[in-house]
C-alpha positions as CSV (number, residue, x, y, z in Angstrom):
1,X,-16.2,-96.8,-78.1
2,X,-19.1,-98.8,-77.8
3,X,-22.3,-98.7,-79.1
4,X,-25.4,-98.3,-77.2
5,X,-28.2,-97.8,-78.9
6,X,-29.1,-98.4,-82.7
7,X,-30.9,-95.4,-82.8
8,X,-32.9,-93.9,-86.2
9,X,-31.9,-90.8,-87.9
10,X,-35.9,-90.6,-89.1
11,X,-36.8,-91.3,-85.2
12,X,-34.7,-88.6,-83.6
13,X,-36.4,-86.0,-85.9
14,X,-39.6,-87.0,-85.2
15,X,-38.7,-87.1,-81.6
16,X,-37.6,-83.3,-81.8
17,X,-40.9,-82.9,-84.0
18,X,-43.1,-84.1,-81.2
19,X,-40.9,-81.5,-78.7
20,X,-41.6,-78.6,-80.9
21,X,-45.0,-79.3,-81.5
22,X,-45.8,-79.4,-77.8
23,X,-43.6,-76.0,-77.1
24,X,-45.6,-74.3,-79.8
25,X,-48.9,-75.0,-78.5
26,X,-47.8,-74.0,-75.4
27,X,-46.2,-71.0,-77.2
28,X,-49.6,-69.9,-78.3
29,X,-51.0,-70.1,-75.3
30,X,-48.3,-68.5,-73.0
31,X,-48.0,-64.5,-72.4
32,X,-44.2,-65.4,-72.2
33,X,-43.9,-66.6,-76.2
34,X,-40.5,-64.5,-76.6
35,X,-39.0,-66.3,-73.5
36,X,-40.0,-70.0,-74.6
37,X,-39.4,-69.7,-78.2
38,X,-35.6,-68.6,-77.1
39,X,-35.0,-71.0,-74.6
40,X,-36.8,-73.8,-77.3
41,X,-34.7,-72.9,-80.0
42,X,-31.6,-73.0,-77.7
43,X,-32.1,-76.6,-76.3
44,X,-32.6,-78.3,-79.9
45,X,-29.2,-76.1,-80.8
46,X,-27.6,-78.2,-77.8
47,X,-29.4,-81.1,-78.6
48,X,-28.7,-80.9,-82.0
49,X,-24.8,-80.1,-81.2
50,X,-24.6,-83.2,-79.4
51,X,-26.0,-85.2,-82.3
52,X,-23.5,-83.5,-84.6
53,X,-20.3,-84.6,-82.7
54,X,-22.0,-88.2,-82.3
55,X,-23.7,-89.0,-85.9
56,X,-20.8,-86.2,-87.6
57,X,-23.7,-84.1,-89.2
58,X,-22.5,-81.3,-91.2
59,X,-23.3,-78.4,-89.8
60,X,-25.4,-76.4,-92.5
61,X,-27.6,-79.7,-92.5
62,X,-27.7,-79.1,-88.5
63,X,-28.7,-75.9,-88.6
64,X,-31.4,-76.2,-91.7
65,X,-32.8,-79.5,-89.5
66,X,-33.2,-76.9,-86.6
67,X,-34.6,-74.0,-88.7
68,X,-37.2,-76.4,-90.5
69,X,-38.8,-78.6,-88.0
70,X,-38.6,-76.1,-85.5
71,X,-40.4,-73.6,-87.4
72,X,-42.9,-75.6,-89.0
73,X,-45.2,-76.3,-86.0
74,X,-45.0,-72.9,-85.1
75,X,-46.1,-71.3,-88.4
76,X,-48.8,-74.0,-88.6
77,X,-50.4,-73.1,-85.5
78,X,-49.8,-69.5,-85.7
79,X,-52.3,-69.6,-89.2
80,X,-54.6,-72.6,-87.0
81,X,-54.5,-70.1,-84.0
82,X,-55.5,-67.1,-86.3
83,X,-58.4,-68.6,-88.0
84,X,-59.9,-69.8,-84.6
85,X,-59.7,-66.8,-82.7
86,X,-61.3,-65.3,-86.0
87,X,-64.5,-66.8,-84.7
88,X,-64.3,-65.6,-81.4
89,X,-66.9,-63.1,-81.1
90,X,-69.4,-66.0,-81.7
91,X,-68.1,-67.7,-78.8
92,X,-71.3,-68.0,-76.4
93,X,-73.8,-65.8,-78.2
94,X,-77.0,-66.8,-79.4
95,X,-76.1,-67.1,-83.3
96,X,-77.9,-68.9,-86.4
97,X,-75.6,-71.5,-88.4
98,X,-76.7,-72.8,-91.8
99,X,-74.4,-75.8,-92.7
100,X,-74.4,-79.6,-94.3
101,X,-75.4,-82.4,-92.5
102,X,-72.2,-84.4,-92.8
103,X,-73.0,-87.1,-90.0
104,X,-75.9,-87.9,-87.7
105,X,-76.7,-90.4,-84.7
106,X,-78.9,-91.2,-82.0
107,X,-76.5,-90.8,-79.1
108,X,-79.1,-91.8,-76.0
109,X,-82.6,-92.0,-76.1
110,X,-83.4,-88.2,-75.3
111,X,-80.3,-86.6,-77.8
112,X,-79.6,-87.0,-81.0
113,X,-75.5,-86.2,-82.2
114,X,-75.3,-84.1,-85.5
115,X,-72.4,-83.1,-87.1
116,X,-72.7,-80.1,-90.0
117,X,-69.9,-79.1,-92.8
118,X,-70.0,-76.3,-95.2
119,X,-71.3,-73.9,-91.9
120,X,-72.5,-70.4,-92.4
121,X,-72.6,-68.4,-89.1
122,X,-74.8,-65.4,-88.7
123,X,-74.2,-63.4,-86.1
124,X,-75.8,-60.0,-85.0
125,X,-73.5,-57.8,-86.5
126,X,-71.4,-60.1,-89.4
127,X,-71.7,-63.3,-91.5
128,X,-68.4,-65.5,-91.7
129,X,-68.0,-69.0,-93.5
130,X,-66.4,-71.5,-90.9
131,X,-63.6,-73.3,-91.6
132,X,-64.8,-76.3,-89.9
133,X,-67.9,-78.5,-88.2
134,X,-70.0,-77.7,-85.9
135,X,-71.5,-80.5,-83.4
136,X,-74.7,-80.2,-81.5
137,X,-77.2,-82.3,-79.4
138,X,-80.7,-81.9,-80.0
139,X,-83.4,-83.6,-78.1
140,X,-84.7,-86.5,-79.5
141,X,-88.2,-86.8,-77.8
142,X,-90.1,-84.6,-80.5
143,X,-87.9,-85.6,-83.5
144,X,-88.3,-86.7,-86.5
145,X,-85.2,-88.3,-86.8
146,X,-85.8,-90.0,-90.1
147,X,-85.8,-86.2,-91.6
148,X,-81.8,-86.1,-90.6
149,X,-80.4,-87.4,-94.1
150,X,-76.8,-86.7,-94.5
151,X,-76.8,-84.0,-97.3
152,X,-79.6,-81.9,-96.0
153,X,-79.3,-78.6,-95.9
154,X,-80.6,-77.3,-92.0
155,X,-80.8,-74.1,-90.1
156,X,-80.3,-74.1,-86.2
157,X,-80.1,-71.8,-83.8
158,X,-78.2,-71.7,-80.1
159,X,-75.3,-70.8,-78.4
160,X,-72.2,-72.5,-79.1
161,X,-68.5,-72.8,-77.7
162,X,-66.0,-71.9,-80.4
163,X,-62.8,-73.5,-79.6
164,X,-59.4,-71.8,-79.3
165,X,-56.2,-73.3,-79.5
166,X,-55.2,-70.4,-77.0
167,X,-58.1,-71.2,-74.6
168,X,-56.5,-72.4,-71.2
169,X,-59.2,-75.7,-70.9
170,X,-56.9,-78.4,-70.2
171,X,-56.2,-79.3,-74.3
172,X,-60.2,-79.3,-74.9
173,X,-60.0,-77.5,-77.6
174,X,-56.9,-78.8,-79.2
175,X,-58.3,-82.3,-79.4
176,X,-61.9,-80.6,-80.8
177,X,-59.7,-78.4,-83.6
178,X,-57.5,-81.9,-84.0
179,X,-60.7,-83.1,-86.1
180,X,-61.5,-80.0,-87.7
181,X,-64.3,-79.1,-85.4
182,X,-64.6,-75.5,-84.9
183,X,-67.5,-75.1,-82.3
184,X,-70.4,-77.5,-80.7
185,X,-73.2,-76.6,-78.5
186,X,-76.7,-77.8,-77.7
187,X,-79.9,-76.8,-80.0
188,X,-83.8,-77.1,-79.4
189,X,-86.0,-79.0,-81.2
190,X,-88.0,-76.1,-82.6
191,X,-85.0,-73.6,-83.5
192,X,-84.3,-76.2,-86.9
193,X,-85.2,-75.7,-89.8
194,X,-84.7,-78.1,-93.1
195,X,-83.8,-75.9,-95.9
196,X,-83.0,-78.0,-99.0
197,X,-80.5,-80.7,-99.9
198,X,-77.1,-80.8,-100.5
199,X,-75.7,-83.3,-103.4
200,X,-73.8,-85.9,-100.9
201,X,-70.4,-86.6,-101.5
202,X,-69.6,-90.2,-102.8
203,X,-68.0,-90.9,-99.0
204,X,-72.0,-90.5,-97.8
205,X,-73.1,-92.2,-100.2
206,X,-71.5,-95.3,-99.3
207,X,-71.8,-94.9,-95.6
208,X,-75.3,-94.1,-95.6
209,X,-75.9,-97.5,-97.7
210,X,-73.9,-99.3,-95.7
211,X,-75.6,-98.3,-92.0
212,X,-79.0,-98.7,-93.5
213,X,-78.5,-102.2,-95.0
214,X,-76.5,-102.9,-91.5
215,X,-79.7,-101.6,-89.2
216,X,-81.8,-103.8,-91.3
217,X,-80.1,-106.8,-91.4
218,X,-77.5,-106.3,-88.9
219,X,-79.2,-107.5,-85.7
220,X,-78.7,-106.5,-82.8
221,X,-75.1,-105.2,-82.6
222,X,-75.1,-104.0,-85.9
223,X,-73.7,-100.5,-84.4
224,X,-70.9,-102.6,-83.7
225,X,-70.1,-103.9,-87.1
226,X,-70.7,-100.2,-88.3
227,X,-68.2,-99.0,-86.0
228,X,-65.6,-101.6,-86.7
229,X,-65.6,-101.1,-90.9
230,X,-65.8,-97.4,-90.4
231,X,-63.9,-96.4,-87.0
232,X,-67.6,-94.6,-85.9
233,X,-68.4,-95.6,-82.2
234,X,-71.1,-92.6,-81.8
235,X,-74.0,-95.2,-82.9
236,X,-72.6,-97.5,-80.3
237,X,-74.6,-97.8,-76.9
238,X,-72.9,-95.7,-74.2
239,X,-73.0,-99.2,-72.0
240,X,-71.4,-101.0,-74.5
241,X,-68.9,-98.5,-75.5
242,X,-67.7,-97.8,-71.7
243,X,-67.6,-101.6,-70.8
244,X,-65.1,-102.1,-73.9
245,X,-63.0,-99.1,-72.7
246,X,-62.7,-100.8,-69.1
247,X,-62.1,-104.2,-70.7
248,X,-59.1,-102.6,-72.8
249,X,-60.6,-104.0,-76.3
250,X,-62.1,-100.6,-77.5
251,X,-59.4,-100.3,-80.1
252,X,-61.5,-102.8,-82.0
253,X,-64.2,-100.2,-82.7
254,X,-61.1,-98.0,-84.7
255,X,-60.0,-99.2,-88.0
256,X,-56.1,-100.0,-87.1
257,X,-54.0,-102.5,-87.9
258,X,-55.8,-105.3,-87.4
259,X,-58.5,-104.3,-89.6
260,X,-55.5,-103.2,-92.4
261,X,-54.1,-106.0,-92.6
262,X,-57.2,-108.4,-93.2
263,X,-58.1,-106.1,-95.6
264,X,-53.9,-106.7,-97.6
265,X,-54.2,-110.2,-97.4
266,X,-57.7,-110.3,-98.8
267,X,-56.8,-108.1,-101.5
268,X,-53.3,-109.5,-101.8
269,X,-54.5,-112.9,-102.1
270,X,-56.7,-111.9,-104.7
271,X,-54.3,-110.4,-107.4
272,X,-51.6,-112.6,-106.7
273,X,-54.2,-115.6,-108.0
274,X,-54.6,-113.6,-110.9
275,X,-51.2,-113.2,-111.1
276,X,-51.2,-108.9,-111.3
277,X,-47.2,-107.6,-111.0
278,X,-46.0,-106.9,-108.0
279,X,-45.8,-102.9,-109.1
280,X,-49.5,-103.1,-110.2
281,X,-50.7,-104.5,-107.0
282,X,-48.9,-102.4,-105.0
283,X,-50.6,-99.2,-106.9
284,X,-53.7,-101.2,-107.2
285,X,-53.1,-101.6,-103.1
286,X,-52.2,-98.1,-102.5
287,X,-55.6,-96.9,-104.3
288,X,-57.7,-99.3,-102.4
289,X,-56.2,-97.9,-99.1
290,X,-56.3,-94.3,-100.0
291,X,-59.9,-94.7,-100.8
292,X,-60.9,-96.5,-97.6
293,X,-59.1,-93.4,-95.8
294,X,-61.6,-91.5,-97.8
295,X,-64.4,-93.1,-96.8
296,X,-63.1,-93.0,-93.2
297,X,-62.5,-89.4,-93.0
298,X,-59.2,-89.7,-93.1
299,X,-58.7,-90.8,-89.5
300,X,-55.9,-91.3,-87.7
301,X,-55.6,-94.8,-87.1
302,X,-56.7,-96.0,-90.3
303,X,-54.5,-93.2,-92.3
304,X,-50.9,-94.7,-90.2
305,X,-51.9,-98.3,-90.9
306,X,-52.9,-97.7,-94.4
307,X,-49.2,-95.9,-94.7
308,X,-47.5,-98.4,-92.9
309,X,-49.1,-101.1,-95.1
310,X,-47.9,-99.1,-98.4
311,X,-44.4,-98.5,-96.7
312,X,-44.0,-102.2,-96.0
313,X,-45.1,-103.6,-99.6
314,X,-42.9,-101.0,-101.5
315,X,-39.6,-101.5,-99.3
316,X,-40.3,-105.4,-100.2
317,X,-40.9,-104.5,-103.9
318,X,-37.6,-102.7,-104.2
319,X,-36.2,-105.5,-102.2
320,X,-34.6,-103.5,-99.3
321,X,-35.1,-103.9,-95.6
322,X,-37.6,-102.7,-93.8
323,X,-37.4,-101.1,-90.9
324,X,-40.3,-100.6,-89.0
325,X,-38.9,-97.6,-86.0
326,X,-38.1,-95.9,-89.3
327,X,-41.3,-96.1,-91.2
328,X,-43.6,-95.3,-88.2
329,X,-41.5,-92.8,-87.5
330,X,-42.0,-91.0,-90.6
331,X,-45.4,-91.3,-90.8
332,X,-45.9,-89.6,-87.8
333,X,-43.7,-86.8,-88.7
334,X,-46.0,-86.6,-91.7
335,X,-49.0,-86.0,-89.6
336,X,-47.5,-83.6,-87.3
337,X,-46.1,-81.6,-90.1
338,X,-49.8,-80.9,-91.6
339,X,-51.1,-81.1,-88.4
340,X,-49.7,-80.5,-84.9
341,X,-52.7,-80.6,-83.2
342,X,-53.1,-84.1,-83.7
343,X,-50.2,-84.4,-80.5
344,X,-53.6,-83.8,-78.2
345,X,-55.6,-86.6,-80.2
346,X,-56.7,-89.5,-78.6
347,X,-56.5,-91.6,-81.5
348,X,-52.9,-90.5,-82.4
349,X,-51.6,-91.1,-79.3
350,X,-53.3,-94.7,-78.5
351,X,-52.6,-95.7,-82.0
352,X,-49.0,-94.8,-82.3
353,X,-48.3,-96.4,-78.9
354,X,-49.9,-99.5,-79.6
355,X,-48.1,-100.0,-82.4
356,X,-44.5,-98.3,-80.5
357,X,-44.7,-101.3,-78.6
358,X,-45.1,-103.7,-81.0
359,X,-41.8,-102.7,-82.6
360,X,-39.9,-102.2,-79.2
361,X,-40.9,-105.4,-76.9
362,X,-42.9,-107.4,-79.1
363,X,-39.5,-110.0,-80.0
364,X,-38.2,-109.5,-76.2
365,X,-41.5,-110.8,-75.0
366,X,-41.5,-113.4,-78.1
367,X,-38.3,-115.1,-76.6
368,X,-39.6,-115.1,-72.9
369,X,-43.0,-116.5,-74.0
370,X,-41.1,-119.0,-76.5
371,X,-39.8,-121.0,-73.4
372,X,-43.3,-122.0,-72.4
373,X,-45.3,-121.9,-75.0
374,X,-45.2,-123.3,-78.8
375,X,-44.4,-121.0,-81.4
376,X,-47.6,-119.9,-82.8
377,X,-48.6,-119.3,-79.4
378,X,-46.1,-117.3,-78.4
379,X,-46.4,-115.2,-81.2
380,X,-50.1,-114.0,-80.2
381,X,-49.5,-113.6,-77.0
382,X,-46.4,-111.6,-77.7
383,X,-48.2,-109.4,-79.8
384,X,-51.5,-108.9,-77.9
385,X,-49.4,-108.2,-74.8
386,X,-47.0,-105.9,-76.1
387,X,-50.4,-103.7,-77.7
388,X,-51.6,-103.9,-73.9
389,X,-48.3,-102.7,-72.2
390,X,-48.3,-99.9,-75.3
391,X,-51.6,-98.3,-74.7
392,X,-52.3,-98.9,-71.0
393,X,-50.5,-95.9,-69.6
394,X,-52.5,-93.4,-72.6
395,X,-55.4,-95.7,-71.4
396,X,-55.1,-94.7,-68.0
397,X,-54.5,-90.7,-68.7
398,X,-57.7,-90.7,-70.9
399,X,-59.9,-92.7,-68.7
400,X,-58.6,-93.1,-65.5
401,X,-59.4,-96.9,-65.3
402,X,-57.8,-99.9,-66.6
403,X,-59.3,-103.5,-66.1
404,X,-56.5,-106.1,-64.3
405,X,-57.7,-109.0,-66.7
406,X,-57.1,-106.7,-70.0
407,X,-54.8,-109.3,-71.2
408,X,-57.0,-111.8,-71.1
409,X,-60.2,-110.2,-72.4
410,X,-57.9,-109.2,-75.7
411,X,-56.5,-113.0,-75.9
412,X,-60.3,-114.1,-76.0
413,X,-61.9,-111.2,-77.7
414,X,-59.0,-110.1,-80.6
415,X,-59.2,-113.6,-82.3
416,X,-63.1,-114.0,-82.6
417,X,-63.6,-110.3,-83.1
418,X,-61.2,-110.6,-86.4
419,X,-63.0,-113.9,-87.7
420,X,-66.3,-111.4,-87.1
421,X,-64.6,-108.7,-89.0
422,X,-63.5,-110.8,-92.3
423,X,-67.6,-112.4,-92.5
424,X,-68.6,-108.8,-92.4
425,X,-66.7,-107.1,-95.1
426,X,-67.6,-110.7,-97.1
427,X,-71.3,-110.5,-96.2
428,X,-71.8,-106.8,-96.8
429,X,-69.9,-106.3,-99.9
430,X,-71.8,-109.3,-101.3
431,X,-75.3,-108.0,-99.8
432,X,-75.2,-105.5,-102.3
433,X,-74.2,-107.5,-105.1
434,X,-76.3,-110.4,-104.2
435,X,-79.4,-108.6,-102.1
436,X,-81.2,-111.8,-101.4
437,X,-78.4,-112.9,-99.3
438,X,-78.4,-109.6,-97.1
439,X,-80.4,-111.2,-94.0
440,X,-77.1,-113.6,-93.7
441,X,-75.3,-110.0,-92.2
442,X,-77.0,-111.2,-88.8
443,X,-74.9,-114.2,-88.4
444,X,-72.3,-111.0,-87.5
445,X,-74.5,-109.8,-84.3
446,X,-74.3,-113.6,-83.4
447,X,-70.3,-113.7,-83.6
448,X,-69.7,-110.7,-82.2
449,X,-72.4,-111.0,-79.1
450,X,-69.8,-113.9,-77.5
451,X,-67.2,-111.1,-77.3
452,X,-69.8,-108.5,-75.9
453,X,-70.5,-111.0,-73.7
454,X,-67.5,-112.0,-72.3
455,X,-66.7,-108.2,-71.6
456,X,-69.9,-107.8,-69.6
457,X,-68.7,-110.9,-67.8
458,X,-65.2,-109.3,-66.8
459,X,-65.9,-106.5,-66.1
460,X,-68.6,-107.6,-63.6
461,X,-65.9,-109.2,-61.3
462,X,-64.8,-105.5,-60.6
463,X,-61.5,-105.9,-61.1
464,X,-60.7,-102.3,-62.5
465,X,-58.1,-100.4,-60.8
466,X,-58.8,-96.2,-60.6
467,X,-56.8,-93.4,-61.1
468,X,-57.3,-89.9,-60.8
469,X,-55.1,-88.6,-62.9
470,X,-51.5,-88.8,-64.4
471,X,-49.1,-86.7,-65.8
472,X,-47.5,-87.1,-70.0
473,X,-44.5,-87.6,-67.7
474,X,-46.0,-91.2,-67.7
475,X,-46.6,-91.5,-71.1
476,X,-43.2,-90.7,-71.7
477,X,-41.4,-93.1,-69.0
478,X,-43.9,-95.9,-70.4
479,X,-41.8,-95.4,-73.7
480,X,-38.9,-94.6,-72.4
481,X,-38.8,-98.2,-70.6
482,X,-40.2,-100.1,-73.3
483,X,-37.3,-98.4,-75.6
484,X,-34.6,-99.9,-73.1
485,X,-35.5,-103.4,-72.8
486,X,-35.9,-103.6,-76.5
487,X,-33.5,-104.8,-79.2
488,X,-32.4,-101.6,-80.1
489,X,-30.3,-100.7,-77.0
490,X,-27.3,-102.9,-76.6
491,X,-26.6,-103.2,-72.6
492,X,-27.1,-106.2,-69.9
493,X,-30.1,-106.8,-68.7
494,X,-29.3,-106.1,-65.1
495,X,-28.3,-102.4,-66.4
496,X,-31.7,-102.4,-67.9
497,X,-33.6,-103.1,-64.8
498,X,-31.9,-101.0,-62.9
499,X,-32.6,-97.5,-64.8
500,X,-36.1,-99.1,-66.1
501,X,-36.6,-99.0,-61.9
502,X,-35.1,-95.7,-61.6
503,X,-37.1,-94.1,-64.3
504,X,-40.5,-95.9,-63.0
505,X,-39.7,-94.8,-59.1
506,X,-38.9,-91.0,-60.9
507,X,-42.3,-91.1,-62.6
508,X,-44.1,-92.5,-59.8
509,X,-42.5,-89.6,-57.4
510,X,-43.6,-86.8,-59.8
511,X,-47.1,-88.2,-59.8
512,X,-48.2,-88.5,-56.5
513,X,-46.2,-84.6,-56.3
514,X,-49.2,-83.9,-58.7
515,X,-51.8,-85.5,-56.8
516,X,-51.0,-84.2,-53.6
């Protein structure tokens, strides 16, 4: 019999993975658990019977696959789901909170953004330690915002929304709890108090020295530059911020890939002039990373590519293929296994997409573009466009707009925003070492302002196309497709097109259903 698809062993798990991780938090929040759970369990049995008489998987490794990755989600959310509602009789009440500031920024000019850690709720009746931040807005007009160190010890009081990963609010608070943020609400000006100081970590340390040497030298799109080394868009202007989204070049602002892999080659170049061992720099590599994920907060985008990076050097090192549908693959079953939540994050799902579609349609494309264009060429485009096709439909469920000339703004904007992104990590890094040469950090608003730019320029033509609002069913077909026409299923390419069209026409149906 023939074979149609070289499919993954690693993949189809994290496939099922991603199922039960969406049943379970719909598990939690259904009065009909009993009923899902059983009919859950009994589709992976006949999904997983089916894999048995095609892959010949013995049977006690069937059903201890089953067991485990069903399981896992739902255990980890049951504990999640406890410790949240455990808060619940704060929900909406006038409460004091005594916490850490762990992040602050000026998010218009009558609000200012504070995030606290280490929070201490005190209610009318009991006192509990949160397991998580809190976020407020506080107005900015009688601040004094220079009194907002991270590390300072503060006293506010409000009401604030808890989140529940039971409340019905259309995944809210999943993608709240998803970064460890328990509650957020709005605080006045006169109900905060400064209490003390807390020792900062070494991770504020080095953030707080790098924004302030960045606002004083930075210029004007310093927030930018900020943004781009650390994945933190809250100090970036609203304007700015929204226009980038339309334009499609927002990823730019989280540390991914790109950002990743300037940082390997500078490193890489580095030890391999000093001539380090290949196992040294790949420890030397890996401790780099995991520190920069530090730093980062650990977030997702930086946290795949920093894994993917490590993946790819030690498969080289030990001189065996490496297969990329494999390795992202496991990474995100990683993530999900420690945190299922992280299926209603925005940043998991744009930068797993993205990165999907490099490794489904990315040579595809490569071959069409290589009859026009020279190699090098091709190769950029094939990459830039396969990112677009990847994170345009997640695009379009998050914020309902997408801008026709994406492509294009990325082909301009990705090449002069890396050459942006290598002078800053230079110029910073050697600000501190070299202080006199800090003013030369500008020459990074000057780069980066023909980009900003540009993206003002496009999307003033108005050539954004609107949605109201799509189902994951889209999602899902997006990958679906993009999984057919690559390399890894073995059919013609009329066969392709034809369910590709079915599947699109399917998708499209069940949409407008939606709307209407």
């Amino acid at each position: 019999m023939k074979k149609i698809s070289n499919t993954r062993p690693i993949m189809i798990v994290a496939i099922m993975m991603l199922i039960a991780c969406g049943i379970a938090i719909g598990v939690v929040k259904s009065a009909k658990a009993k009923l899902i759970v059983a009919l859950v369990i009994f589709a992976l049995f006949i999904i997983f019977a089916i894999l048995r008489l095609a892959l010949k998987i013995k049977i006690f490794a069937l059903f201890a696959a089953v067991a485990l990755f069903v399981s896992l989600p739902f255990f980890n959310l049951y504990f999640r789901n406890l410790k949240s509602e455990d808060f619940q009789s704060f929900n909406n009440t006038e409460i004091s909170i005594n916490g850490k500031i762990f992040e602050t920024r000026l998010y218009s000019e009558n609000s200012f953004y504070v995030v606290l850690d280490n929070v201490t709720a005190f209610g009318e009746a009991e006192t509990k330690k949160l397991n998580g931040k809190i976020t407020f807005y506080v107005s900015a007009k009688n601040l004094d915002l220079s009194e907002f160190k991270i590390g300072s010890v503060i006293e506010a009081k409000g009401k604030f929304k808890f989140y529940s990963i039971s409340s019905s609010d259309g995944g809210e608070s999943a993608r709240y709890l998803s970064k460890n943020i328990v509650a957020s609400g709005y605080v006045n000006f006169y109900d905060i108090n400064f209490t003390g100081t807390f020792n900062p970590s070494l991770r504020d340390i080095i953030r707080e020295a790098v924004h302030n040497k960045l606002n004083t030298f930075g210029g004007r799109f310093s927030d930018i530059g900020y943004g781009m080394l650390f994945g933190d868009s809250y100090e970036v202007e609203s304007e700015i911020l929204g226009t980038f989204r339309t334009t499609g070049i927002a990823h730019i602002l989280a540390v991914s890939g790109l950002h990743i892999s300037v940082i390997v080659l500078v490193i890489n170049f580095i030890l391999n002039k000093l001539k380090a061992p290949k196992l040294l720099q790949i420890i030397l590599l890996s401790v780099l990373l995991g520190f920069y994920c530090y730093v980062c907060d650990f977030s997702i985008s930086v946290l795949r590519a920093s894994l993917l990076a490590v993946f790819l050097l030690s498969v080289r090192m030990l001189g065996r293929c490496y297969d990329r549908l494999t390795a992202l693959s496991f990474i995100a079953l990683l993530i999900l296994i420690f945190n299922p939540l992280q299926l209603f994050s925005i940043s998991f799902v744009l930068s797993f997409s993205a990165v999907l579609s490099i490794i489904l349609i990315s040579v595809p494309l490569l071959r069409f573009f290589n009859k026009f264009l020279n190699k090098k060429l091709a190769s950029t485009l094939a990459i830039i466009t396969s990112v677009q096709i990847g994170v345009l439909v997640s695009t379009i469920f998050y914020f309902g707009r997408f801008s026709v000339l994406s492509l294009l703004t990325n082909f301009v904007s990705i090449p002069i925003a890396s050459i942006a992104f290598v002078y800053l990590i230079f110029a910073t890094l050697f600000s501190f070492v070299m202080p006199f040469i800090a003013p030369a950090l500008e020459l990074f608003s000057i780069i980066i302002s023909v980009v900003v730019k540009f993206n003002f320029w496009i999307a003033g033509l108005g050539l954004v196309i609107d949605f109201a609002q799509l189902k994951w069913i889209a999602i899902v077909t997006a990958i679906a497709v993009m999984y057919i026409f690559s390399d890894y299923v073995f059919i013609k390419k009329e066969k392709k097109a034809i369910i590709c069209a079915i599947m699109i026409l399917t998708c499209s149906f069940c949409s407008v259903m939606f709307l209407i």
